[in-house]
MIDOSE-1310 file (N, C-alpha, C; in nm, 2 decimals, decimal comma, always signed):
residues 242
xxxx	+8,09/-6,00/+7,92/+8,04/-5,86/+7,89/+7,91/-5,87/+7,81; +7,84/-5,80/+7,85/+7,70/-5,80/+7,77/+7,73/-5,74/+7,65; +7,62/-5,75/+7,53/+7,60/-5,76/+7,42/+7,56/-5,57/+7,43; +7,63/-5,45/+7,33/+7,53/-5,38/+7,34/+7,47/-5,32/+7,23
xxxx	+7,38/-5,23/+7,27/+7,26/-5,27/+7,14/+7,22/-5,10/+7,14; +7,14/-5,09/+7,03/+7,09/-4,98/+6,95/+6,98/-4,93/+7,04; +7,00/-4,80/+7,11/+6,87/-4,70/+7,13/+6,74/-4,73/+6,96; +6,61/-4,76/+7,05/+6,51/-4,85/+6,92/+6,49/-4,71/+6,86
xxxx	+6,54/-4,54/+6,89/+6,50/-4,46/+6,76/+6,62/-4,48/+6,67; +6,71/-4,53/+6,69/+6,81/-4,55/+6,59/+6,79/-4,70/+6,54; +6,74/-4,82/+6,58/+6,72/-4,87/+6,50/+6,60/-4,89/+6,39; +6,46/-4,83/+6,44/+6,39/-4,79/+6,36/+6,42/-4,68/+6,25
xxxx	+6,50/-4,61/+6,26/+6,58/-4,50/+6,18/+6,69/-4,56/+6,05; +6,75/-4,66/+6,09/+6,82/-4,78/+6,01/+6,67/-4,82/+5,92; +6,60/-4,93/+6,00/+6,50/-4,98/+5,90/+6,43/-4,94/+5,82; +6,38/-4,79/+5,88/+6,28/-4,70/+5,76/+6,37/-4,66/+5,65
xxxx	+6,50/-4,60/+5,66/+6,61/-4,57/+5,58/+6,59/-4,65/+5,46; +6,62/-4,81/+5,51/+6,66/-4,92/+5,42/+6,56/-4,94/+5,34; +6,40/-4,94/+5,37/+6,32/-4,92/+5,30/+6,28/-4,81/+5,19; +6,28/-4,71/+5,23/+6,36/-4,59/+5,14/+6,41/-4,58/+5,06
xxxx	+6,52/-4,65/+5,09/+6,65/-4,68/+4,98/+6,59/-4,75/+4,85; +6,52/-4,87/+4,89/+6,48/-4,96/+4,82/+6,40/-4,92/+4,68; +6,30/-4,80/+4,77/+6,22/-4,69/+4,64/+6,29/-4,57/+4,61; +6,43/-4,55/+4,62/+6,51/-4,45/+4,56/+6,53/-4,37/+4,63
xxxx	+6,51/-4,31/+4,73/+6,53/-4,20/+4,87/+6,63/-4,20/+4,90; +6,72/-4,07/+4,87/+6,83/-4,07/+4,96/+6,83/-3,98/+5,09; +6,87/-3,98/+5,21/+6,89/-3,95/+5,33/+6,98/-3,83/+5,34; +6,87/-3,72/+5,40/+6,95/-3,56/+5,40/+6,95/-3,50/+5,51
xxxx	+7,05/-3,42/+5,55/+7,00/-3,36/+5,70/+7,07/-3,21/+5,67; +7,01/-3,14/+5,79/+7,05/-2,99/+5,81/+7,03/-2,97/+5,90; +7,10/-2,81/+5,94/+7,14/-2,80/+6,08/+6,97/-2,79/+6,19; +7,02/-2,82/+6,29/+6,91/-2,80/+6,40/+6,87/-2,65/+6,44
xxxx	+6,95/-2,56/+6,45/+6,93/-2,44/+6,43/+6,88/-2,37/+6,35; +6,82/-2,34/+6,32/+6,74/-2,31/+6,17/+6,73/-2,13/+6,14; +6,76/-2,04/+6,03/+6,70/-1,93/+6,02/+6,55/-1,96/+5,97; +6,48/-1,84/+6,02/+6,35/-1,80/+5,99/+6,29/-1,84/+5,90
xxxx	+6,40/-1,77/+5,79/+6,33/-1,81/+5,64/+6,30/-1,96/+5,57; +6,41/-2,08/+5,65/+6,40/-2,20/+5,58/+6,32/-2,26/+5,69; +6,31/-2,22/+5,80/+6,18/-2,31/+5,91/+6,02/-2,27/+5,90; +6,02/-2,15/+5,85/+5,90/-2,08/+5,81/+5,88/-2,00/+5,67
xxxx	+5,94/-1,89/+5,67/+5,87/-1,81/+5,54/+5,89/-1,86/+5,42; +6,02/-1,95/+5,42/+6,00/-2,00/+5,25/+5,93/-2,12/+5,24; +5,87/-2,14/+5,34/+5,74/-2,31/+5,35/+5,57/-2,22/+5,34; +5,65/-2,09/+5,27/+5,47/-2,06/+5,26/+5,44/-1,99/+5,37
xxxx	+5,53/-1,97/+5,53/+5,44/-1,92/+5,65/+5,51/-1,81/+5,66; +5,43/-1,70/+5,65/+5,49/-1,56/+5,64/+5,51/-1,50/+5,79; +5,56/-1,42/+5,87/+5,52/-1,36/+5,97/+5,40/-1,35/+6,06; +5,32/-1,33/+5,95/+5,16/-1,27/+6,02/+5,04/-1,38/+5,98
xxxx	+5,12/-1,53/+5,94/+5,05/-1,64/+5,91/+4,98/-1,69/+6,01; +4,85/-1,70/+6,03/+4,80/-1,77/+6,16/+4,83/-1,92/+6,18; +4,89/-2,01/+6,06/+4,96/-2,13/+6,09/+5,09/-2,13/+6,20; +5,17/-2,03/+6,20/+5,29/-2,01/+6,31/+5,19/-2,09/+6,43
xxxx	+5,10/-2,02/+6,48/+5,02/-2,06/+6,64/+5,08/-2,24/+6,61; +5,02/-2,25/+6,49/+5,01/-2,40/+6,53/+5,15/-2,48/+6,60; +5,22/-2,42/+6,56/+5,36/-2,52/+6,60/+5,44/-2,37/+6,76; +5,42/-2,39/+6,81/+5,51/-2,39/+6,93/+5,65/-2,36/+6,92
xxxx	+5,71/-2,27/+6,94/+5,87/-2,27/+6,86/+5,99/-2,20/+6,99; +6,04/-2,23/+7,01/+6,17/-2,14/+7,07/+6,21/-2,07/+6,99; +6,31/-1,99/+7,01/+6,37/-1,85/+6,96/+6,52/-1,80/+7,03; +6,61/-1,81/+6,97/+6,73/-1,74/+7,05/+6,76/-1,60/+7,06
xxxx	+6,83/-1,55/+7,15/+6,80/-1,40/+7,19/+6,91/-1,34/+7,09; +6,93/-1,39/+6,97/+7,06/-1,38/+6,92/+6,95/-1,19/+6,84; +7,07/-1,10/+6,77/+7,03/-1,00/+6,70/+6,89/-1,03/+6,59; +6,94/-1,14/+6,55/+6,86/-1,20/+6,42/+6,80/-1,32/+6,46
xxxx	+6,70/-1,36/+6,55/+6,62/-1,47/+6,61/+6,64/-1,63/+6,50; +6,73/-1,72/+6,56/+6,74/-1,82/+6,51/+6,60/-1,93/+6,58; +6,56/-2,07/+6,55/+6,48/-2,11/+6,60/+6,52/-2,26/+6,60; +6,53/-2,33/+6,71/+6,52/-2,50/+6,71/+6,47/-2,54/+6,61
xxxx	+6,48/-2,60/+6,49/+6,36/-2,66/+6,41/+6,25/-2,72/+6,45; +6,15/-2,62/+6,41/+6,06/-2,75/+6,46/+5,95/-2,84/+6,38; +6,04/-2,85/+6,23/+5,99/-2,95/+6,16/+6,16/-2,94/+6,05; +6,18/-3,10/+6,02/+6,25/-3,16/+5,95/+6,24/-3,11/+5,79
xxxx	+6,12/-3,07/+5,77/+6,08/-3,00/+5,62/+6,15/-2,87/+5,55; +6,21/-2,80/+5,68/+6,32/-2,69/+5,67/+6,43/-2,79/+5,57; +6,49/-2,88/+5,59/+6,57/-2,99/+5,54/+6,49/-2,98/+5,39; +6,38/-3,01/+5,33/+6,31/-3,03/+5,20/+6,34/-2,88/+5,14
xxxx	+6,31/-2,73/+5,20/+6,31/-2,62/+5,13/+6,46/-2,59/+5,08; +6,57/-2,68/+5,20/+6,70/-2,67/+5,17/+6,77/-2,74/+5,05; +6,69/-2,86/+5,03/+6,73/-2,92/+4,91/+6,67/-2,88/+4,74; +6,54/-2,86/+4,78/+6,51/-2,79/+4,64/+6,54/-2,69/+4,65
xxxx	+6,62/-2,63/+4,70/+6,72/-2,46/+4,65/+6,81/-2,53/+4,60; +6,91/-2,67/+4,66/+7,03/-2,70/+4,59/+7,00/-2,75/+4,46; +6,86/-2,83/+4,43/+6,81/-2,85/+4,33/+6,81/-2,74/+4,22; +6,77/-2,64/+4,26/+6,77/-2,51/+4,17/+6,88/-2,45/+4,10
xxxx	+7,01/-2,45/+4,24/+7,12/-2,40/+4,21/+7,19/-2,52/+4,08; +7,16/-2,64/+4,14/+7,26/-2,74/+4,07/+7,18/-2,78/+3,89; +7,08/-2,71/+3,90/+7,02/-2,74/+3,73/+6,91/-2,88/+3,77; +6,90/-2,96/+3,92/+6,86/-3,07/+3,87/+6,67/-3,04/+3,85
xxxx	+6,64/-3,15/+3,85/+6,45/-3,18/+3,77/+6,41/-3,25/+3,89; +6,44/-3,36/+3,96/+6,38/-3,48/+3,97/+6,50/-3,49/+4,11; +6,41/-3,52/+4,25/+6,51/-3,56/+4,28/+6,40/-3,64/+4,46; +6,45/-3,74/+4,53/+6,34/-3,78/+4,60/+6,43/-3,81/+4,78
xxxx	+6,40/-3,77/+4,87/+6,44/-3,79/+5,01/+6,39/-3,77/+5,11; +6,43/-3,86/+5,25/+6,41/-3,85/+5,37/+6,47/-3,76/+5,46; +6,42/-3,71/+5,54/+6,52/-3,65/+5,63/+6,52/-3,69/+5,79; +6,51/-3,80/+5,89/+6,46/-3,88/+6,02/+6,56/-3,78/+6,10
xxxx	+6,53/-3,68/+6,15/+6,58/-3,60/+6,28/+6,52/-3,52/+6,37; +6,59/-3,50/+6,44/+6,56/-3,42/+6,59/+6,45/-3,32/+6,60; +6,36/-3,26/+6,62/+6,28/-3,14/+6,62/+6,27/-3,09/+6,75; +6,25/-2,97/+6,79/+6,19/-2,91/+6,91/+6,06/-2,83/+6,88
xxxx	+6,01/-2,82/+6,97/+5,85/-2,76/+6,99/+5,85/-2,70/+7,16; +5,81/-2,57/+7,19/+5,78/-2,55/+7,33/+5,65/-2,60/+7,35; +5,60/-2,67/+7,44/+5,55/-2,71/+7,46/+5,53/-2,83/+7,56; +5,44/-2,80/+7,62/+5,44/-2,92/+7,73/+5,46/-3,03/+7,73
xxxx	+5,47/-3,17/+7,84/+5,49/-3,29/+7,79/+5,41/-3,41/+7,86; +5,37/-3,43/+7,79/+5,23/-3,60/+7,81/+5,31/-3,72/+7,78; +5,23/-3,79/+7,78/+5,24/-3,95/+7,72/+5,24/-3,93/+7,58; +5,21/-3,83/+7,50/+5,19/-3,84/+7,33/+5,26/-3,72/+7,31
xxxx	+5,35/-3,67/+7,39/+5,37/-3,51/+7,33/+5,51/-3,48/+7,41; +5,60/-3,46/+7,34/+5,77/-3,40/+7,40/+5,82/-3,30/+7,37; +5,87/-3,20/+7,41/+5,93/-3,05/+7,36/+6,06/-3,13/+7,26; +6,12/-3,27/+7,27/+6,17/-3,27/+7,14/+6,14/-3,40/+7,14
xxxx	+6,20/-3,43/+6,99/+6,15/-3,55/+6,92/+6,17/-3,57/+6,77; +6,17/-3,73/+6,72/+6,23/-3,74/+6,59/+6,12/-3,75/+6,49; +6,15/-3,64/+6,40/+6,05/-3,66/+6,28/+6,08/-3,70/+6,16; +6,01/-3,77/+6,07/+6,02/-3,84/+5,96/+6,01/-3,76/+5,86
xxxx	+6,03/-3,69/+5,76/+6,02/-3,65/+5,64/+6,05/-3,63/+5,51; +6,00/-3,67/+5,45/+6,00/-3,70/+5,33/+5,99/-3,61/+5,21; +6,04/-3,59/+5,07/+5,95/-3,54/+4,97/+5,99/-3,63/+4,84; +5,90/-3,60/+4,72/+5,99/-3,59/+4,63/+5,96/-3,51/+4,46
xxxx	+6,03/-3,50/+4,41/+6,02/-3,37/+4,31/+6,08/-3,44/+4,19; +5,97/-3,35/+4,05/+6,00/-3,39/+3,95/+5,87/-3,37/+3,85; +5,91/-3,35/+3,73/+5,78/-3,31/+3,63/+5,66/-3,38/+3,63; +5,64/-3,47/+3,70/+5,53/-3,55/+3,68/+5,51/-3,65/+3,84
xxxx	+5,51/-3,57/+3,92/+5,44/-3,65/+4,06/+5,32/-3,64/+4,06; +5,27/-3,74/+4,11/+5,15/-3,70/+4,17/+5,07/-3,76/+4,33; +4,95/-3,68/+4,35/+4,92/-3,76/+4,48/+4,91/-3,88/+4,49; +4,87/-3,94/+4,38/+4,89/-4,12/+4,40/+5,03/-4,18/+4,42
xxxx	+5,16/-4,10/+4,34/+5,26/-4,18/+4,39/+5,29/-4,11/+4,54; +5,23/-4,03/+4,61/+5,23/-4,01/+4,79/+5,18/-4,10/+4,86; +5,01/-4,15/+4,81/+4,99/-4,27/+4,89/+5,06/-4,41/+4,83; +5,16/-4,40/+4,71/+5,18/-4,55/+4,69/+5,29/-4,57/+4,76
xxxx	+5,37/-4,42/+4,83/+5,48/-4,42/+4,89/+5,45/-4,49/+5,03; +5,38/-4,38/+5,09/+5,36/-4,46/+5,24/+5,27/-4,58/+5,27; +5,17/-4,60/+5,13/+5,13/-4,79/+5,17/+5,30/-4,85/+5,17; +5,31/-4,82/+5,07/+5,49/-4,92/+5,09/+5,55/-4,90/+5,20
xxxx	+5,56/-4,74/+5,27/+5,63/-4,79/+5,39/+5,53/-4,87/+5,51; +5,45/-4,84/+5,51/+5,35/-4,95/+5,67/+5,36/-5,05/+5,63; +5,31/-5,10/+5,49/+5,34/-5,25/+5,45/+5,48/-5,31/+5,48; +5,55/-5,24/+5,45/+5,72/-5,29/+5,45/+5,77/-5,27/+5,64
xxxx	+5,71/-5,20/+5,68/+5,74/-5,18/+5,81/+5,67/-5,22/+5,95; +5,52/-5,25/+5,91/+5,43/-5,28/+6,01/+5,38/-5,41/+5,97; +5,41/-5,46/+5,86/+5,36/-5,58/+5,81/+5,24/-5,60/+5,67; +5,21/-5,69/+5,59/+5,20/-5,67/+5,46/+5,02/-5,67/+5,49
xxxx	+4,97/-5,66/+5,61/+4,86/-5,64/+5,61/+4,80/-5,45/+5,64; +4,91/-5,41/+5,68/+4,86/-5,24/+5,72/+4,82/-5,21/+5,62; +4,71/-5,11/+5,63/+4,62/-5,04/+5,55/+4,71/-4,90/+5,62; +4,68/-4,76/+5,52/+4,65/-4,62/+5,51/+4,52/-4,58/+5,47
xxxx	+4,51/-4,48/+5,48/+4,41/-4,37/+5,45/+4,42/-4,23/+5,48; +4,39/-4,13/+5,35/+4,39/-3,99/+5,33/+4,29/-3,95/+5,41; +4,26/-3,84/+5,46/+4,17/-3,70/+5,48/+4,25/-3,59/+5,46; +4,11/-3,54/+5,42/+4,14/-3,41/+5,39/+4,20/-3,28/+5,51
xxxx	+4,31/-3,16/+5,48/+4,37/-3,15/+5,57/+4,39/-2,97/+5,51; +4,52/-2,95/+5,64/+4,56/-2,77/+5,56/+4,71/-2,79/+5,67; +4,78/-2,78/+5,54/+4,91/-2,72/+5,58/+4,97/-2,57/+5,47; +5,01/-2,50/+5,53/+5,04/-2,39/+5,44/+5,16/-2,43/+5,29
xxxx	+5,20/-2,57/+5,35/+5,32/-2,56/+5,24/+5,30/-2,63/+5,12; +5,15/-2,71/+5,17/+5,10/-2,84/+5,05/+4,97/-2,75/+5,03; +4,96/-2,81/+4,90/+4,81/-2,81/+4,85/+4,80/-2,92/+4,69; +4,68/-2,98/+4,71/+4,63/-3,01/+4,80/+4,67/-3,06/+4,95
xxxx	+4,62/-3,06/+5,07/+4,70/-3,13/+5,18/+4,68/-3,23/+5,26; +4,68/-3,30/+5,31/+4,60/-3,44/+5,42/+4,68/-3,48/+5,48; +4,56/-3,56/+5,58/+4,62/-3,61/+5,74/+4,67/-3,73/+5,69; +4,73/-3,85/+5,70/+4,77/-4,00/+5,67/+4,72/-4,10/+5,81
xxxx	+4,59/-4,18/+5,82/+4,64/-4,25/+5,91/+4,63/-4,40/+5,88; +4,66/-4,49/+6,00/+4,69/-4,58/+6,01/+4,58/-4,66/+6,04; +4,52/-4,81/+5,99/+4,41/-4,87/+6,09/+4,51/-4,96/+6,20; +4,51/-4,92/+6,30/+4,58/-5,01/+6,44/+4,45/-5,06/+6,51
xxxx	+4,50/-5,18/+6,56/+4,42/-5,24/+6,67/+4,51/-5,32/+6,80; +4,51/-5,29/+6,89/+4,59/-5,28/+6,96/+4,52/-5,42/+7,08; +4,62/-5,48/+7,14/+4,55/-5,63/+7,20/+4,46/-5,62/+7,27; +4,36/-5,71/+7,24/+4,23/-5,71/+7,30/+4,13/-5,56/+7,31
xxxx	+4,15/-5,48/+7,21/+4,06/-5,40/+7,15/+4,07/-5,37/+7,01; +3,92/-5,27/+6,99/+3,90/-5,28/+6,85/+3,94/-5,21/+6,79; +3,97/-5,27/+6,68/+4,02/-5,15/+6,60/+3,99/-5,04/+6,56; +4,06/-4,94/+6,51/+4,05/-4,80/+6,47/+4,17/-4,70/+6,44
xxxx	+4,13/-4,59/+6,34/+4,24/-4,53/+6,26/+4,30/-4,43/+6,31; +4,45/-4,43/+6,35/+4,55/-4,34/+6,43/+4,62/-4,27/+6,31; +4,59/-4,14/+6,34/+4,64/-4,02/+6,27/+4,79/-4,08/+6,30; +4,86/-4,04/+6,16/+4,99/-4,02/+6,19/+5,12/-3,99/+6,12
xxxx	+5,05/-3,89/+6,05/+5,10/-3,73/+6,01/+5,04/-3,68/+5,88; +5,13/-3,55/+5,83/+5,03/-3,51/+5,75/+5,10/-3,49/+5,61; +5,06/-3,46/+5,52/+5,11/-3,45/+5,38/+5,06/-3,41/+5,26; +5,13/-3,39/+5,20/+5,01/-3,30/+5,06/+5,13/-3,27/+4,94
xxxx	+5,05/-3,23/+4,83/+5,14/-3,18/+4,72/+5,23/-3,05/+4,76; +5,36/-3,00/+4,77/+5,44/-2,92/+4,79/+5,37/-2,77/+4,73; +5,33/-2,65/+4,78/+5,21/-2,56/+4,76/+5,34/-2,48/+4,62; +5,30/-2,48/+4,52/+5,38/-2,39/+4,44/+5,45/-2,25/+4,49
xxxx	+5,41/-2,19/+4,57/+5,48/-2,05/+4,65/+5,59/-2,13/+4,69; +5,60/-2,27/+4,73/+5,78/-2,31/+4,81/+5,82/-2,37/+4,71; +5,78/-2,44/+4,58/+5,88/-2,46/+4,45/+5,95/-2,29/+4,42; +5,88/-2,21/+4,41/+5,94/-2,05/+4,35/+6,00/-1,97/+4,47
xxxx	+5,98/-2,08/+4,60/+6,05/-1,99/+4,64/+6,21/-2,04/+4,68; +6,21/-2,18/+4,62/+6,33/-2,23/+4,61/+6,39/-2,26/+4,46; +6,35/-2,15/+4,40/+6,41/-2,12/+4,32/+6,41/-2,21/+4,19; +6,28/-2,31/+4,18/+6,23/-2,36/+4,09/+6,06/-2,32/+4,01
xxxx	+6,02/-2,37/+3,91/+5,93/-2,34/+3,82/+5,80/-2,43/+3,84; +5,73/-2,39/+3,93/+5,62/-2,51/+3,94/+5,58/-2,51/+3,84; +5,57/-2,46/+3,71/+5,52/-2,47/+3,62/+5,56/-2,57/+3,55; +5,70/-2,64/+3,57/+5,76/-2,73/+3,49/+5,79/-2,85/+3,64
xxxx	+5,79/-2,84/+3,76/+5,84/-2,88/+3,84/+5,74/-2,92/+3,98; +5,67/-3,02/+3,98/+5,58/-3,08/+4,13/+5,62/-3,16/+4,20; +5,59/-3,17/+4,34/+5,61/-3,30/+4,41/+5,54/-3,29/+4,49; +5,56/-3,42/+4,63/+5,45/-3,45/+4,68/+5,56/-3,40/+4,87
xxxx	+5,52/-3,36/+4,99/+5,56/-3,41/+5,10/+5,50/-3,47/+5,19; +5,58/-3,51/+5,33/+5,53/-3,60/+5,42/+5,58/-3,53/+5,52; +5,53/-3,60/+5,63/+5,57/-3,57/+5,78/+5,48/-3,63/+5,92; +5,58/-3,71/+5,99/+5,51/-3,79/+6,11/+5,61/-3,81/+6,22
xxxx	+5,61/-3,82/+6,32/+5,69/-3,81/+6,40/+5,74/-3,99/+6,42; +5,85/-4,00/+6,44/+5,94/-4,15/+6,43/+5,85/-4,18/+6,53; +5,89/-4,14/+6,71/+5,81/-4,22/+6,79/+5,71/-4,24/+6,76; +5,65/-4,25/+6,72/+5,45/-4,24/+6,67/+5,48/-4,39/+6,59
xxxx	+5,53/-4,41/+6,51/+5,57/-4,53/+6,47/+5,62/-4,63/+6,54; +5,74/-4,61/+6,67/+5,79/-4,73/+6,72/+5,65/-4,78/+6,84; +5,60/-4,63/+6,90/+5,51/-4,64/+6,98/+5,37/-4,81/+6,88; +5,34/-4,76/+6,81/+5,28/-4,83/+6,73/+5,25/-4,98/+6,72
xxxx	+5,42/-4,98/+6,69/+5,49/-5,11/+6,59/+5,50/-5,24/+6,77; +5,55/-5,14/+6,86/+5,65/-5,21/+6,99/+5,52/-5,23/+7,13; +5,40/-5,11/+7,08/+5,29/-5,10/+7,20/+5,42/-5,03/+7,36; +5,47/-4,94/+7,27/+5,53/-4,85/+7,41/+5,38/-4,74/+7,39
xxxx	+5,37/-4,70/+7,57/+5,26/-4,63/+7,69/+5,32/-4,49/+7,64; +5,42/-4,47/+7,63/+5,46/-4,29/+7,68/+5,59/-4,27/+7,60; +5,57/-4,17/+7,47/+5,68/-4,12/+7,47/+5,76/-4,07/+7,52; +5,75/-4,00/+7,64/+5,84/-3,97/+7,73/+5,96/-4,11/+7,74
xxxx	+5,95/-4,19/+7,74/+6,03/-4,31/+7,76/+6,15/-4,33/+7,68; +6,13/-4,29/+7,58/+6,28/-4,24/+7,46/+6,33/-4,18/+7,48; +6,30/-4,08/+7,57/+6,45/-4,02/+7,54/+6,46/-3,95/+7,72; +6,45/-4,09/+7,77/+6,44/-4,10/+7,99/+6,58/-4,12/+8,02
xxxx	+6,68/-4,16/+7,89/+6,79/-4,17/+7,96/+6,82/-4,32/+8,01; +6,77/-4,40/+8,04/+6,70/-4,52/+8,10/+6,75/-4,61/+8,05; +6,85/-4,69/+8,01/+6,92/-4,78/+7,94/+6,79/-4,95/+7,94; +6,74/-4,93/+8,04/+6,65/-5,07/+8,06/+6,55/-5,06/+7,90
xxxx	+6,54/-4,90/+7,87/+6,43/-4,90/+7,80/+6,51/-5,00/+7,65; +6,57/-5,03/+7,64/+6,64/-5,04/+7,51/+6,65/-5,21/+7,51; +6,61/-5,24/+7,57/+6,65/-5,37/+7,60/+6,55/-5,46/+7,60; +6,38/-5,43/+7,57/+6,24/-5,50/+7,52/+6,24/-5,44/+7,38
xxxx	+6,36/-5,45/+7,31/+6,32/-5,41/+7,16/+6,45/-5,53/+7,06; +6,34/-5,57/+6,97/+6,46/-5,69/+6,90/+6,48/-5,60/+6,79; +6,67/-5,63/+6,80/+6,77/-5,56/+6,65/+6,85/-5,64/+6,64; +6,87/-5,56/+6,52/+7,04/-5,67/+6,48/+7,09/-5,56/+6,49
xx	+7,25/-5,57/+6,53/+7,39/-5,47/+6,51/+7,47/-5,54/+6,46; +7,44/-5,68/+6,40/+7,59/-5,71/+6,32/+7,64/-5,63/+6,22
């Protein structure tokens, strides 16, 4: 009987984790269905926000329009409210799940897909401990030579905000810097509106889509190929399952 083995977004899901762990991150999730207010209006995007266009969203025909998530950061607004309820200050995590987006589908683009997200919170973050976060993950993940780099950016939930990318060079061409995601200080309207004091309370978030990394790390052509069903696809990737 053959040996069998880990779909590669669950084993890259394991290893980012473990790294994580190592800098204190604990691992959170919430539901995929999302109301309004924790996928959009308490992240800063109000109804009549021209940021909505940017993300592509489904909608259920339910009385009160629920939505697929279509970012894992719904997960971040849900924990700094438990943060608020529970008295805590300081508190730091990942959330690696599912997202949907309507939207077409390419070689770089899937109506769903796993996204990485990150935050963390406490009287004293700052943007340096965000980039000292994710050099440690490429280093720890892609090898102890990856570089990062900021630009400047706009998300409604950070400010300040930025793009993160990567310098890749891929076989037998030259190198250059792949975007691959975005991030910024948490915008004080979503500390207050989860029921904390930016005035006494900052952090930093993140966000990048998982395939974007295995794609990266493995030189897979098409995200379409994760999630084809395709059991062959699982089987040019080295893991351990012991």
């Amino acid at each position: 009987m053959a040996d069998g083995r880990l779909h590669p977004i669950t084993a890259a899901t394991r290893e980012i984790a473990d790294i994580f762990g190592r800098m204190g991150f604990a691992i959170e999730y919430g539901p995929e269905l999302e109301d309004e207010w924790y996928n959009f209006t308490a992240l800063n995007v109000p109804a009549d926000h021209p940021a909505r266009d940017m993300q592509d969203t489904f909608w259920t025909k339910e009385e009160t329009p629920r939505t697929p998530r279509t970012h894992t950061t719904s997960v971040t607004i849900r924990f700094l409210e438990k943060m608020a309820k529970e008295g805590l200050t300081s508190y730091r995590a990942i959330s690696p799940a599912k997202v949907f987006r309507n939207e077409a589908t390419d070689m770089t683009h899937e109506a769903q897909f796993y996204q990485l997200d990150g935050f963390a919170v406490g009287p004293d973050i700052t943007l340096g401990h965000l980039k000292g976060t994710l050099d440690q993950l490429y280093r720890e993940y892609f090898g102890a030579e990856a570089k990062t780099r900021f630009r400047p950016s706009y998300f409604p939930f950070t400010e300040p905000s930025v793009e993160f990318d990567m310098w890749w060079q891929a076989p037998g061409k030259e190198g250059r810097w792949l975007e691959m995601g975005g991030a910024g200080m948490l915008h004080p309207n979503v500390i207050k509106n989860a029921g904390l004091d930016p005035a006494k309370i900052q952090g930093f978030a993140f966000g990048g889509g998982l395939e974007r990394l295995i794609m990266v790390k493995h030189g897979v052509p098409d995200v379409r190929l994760f999630h084809s069903g395709d059991i062959r696809f699982t089987t040019g990737f080295p893991q351990n399952i012991s």
